[in-house]
C-alpha positions in Angstrom: 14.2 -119.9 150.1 17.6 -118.2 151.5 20.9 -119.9 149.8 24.1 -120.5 151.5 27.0 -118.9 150.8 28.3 -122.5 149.9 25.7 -122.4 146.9 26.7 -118.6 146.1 30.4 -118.6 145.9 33.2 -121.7 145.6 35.8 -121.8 148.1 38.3 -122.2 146.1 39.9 -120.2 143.7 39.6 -120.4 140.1 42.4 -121.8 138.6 42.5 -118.6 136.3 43.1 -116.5 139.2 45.7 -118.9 140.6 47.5 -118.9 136.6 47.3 -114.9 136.7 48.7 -114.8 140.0 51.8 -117.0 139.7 52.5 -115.2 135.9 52.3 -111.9 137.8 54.0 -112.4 141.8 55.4 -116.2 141.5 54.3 -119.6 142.4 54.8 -119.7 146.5 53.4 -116.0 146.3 50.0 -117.3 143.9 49.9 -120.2 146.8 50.0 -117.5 150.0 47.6 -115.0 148.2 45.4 -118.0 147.6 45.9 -119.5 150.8 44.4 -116.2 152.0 41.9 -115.5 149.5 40.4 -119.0 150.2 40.3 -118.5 154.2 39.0 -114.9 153.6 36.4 -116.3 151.4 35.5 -119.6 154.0 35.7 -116.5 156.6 32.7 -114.8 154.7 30.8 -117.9 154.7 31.0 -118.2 157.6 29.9 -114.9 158.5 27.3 -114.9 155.6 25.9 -118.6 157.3 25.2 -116.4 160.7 23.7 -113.5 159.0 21.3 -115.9 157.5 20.5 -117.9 161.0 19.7 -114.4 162.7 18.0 -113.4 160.1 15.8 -116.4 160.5 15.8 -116.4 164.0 14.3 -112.8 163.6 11.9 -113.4 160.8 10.4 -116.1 163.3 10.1 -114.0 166.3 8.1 -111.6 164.6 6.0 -113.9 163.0 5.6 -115.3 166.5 4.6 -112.0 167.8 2.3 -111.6 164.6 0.3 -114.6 164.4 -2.0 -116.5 166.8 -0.6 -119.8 168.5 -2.5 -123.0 169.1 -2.3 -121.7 173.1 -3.4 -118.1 172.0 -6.8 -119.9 170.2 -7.3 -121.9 173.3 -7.4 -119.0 175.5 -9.2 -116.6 173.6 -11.8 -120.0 173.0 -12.2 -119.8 176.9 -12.9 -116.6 177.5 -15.2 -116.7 174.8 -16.8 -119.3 176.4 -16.7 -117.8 179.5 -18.8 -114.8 178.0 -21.1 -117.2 176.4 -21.9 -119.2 179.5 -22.5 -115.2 181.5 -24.4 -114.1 179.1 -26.7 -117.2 178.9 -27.0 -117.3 182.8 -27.8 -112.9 182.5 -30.5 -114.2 179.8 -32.0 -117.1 181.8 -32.3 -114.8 184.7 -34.0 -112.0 182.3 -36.2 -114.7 181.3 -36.6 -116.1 184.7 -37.4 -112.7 185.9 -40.5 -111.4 182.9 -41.7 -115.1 183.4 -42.4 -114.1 187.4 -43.9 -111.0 185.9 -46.1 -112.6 183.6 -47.3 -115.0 185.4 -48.4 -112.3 188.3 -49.8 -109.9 185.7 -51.9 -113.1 184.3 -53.0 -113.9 188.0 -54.2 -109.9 188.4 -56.1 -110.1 185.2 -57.6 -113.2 186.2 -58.7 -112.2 189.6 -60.1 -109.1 188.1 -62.0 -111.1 185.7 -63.4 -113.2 188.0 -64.6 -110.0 190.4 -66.2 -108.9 187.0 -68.1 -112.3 186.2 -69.4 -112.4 190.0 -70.6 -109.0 190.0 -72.0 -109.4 186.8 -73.5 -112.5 188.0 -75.5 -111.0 191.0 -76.4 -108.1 188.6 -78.3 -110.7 186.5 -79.6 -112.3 189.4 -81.1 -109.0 190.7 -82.4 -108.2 187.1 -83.8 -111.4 186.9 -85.6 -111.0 190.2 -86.8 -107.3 189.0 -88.3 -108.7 185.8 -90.4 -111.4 188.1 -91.0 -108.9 190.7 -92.2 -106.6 187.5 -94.2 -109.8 185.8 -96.3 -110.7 189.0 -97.7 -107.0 189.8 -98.3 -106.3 186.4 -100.1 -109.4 185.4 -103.4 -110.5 188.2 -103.3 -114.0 187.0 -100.1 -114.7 187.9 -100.5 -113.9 191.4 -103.7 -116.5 191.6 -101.2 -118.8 190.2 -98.6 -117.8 192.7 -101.3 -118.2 195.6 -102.3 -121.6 194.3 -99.0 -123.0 194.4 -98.1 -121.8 197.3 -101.3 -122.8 198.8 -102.7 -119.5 200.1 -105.9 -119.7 198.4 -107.9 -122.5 198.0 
């Protein structure tokens, strides 16, 4: 805490001085000399009371260049959340984007599956047909039983 000069310094003499001064020039003199000291002395208060204001008046402009205001927060807060929200709309487009890519990958894979399972499926069909086709010429009995169902031989 900065003093005044008030709490520094009386502005009037002591009345020491004043003695000393009317033993040694005279009693009108120790009045003039006083007279002066005291509006020399209000004169440095004075002077001493501006000092102190621009010294304030400095201290706060550089503190005000120094620290953050309530408007400074504010503004860095919205451009902060102006970077939030682009980043979350570059992210939901990312995601947006390997979702479409998925989801056609999966549809390939599927329809290649599907081509697998149906060729796979007339394979076995084919085998299965081989294996009959392989069972009635090897076996005579089974084409008697062949004939009779179909009713070739009676």
């Amino acid at each position: 805490m900065l003093l005044s000069y008030n709490q520094i310094m009386p502005t009037t003499l002591p009345i020491e001085i004043y003695d000393l001064l009317e033993k040694k020039v005279g009693k009108e003199e120790a009045r003039e000399v006083g007279k002066i000291l005291t509006a020399s002395f209000n004169a440095i208060e004075k002077k001493a009371e501006a000092v102190v204001i621009q010294k304030k008046a400095e201290i706060k402009e550089e503190l005000t260049k120094e620290l953050a205001t309530k408007e400074d927060l504010a503004k860095l807060e919205g451009r902060l959340n102006e970077r939030i929200t682009s980043l979350e709309g570059r992210l939901n487009e990312r995601i947006t984007s390997l979702e479409g890519r998925l989801n056609e990958r999966i549809t390939s894979l599927e329809g290649k599956i599907n081509e697998r399972f149906t060729a796979a499926d007339w394979k076995m069909r084919v085998y299965f047909l081989i294996l009959i086709f392989v069972i009635l010429l090897t076996n005579p009995r089974s084409l008697d039983l062949i004939a009779k169902v179909l009713g070739l031989l009676r």
